[in-house]
C-alpha positions as CSV (number, residue, x, y, z in Angstrom):
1,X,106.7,161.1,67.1
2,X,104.9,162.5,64.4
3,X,102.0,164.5,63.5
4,X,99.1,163.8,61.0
5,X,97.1,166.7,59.0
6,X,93.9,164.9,57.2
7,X,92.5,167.5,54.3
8,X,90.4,166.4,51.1
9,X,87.0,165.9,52.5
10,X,83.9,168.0,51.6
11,X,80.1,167.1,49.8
12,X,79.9,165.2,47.2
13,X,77.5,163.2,45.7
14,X,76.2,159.7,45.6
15,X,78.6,158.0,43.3
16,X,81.0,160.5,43.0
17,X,84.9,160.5,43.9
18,X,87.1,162.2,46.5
19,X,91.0,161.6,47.3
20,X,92.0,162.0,51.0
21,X,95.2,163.1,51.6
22,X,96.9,162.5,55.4
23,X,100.2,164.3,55.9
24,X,102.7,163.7,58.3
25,X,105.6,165.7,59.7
26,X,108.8,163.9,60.9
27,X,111.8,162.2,58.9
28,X,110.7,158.7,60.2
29,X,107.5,158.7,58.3
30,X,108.4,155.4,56.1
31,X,108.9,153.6,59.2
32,X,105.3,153.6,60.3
33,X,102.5,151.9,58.8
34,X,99.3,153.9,57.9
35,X,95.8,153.2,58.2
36,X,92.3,155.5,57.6
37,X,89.2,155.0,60.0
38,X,86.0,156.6,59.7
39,X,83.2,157.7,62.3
40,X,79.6,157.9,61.6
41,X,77.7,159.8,64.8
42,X,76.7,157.4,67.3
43,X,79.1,155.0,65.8
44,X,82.6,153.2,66.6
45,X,85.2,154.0,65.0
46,X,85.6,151.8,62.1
47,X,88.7,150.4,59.9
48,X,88.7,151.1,56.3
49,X,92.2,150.6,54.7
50,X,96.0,149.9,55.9
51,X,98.9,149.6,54.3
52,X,102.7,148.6,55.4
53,X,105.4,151.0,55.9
54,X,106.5,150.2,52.6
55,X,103.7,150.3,50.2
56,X,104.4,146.9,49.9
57,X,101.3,145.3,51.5
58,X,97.7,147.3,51.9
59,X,94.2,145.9,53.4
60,X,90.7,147.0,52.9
61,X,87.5,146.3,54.9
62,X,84.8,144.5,52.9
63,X,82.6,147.8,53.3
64,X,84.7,149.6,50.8
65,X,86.3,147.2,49.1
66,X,86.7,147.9,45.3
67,X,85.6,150.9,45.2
68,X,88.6,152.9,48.1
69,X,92.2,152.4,47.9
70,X,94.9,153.4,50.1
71,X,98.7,154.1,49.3
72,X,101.3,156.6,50.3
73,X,104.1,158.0,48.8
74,X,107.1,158.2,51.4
75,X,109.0,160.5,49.5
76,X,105.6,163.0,50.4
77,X,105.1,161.9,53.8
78,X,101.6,161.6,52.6
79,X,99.1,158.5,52.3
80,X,96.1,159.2,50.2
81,X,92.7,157.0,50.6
82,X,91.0,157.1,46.8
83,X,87.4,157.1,47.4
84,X,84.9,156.1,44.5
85,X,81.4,155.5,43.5
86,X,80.4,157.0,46.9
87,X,77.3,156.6,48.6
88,X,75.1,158.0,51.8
89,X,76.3,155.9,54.3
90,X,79.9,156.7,53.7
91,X,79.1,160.0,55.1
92,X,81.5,160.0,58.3
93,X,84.4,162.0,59.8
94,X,87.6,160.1,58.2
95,X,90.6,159.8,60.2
96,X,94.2,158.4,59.1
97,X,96.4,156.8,62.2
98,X,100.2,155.8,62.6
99,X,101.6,153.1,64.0
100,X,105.7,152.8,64.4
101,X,105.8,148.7,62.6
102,X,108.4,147.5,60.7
103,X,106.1,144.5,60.3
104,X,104.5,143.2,57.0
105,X,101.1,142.9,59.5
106,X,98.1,145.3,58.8
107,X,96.2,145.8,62.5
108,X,92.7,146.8,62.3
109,X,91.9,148.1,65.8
110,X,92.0,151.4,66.8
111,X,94.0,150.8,69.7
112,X,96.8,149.8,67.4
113,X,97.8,153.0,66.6
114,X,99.2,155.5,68.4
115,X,99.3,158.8,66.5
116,X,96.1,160.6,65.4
117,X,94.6,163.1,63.0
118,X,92.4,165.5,63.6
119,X,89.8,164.3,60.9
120,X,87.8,165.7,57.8
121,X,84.7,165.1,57.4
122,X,82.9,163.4,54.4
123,X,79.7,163.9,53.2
124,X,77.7,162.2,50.7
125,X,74.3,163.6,49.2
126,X,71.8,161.4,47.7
């Protein structure tokens, strides 16, 4: 099992930057791949980055695309989602997932993953 604490989020303003950070507890953490989601209320969950249990391969949506990026460092037990030139409707509560996968396969849906965290939101002024 393992355990996932999402910190970073906060205001910011339109066009402006903030780094996620997911940590996870456990000594199996490089054997899960990693993915952050995002909420907006009255909206489904939605897929924003994944990346492979070892760094190797990563995945973003065409929503944030060039301007977020996802990577971890395994030695930290922590994946980070880079978050630039931010605008309105990136405010949302963000959430990073696990998935136990060896694989080199990125899964987008939320049902793929197994392990949770609790979320922080994000909130972007215009």
């Amino acid at each position: 099992q393992v355990q996932l604490v999402e910190s970073g989020g906060g205001l910011v303003q339109a066009g402006g930057s903030l780094r996620l950070s997911c940590a996870a507890s456990g000594r199996t953490f490089s054997s899960y791949a990693m993915a952050w989601f995002r909420q907006a209320p009255g909206k489904e969950r939605e897929f924003l980055a994944g990346i492979t249990w070892s760094g190797a391969r990563t995945k973003h949506s065409d929503s944030v695309k060039g301007r977020f990026t996802i990577s971890r460092d395994n030695a930290k037990n922590t994946v980070y989602l880079q978050m630039n030139s931010l605008k309105p409707e990136d405010t949302a509560v963000y959430y990073c997932a696990a998935r136990s996968d060896y694989s080199d396969f990125i899964r987008l849906s939320t049902i793929a993953y197994g392990y949770w965290g609790q979320g922080t939101q994000v909130t972007v002024s215009s």
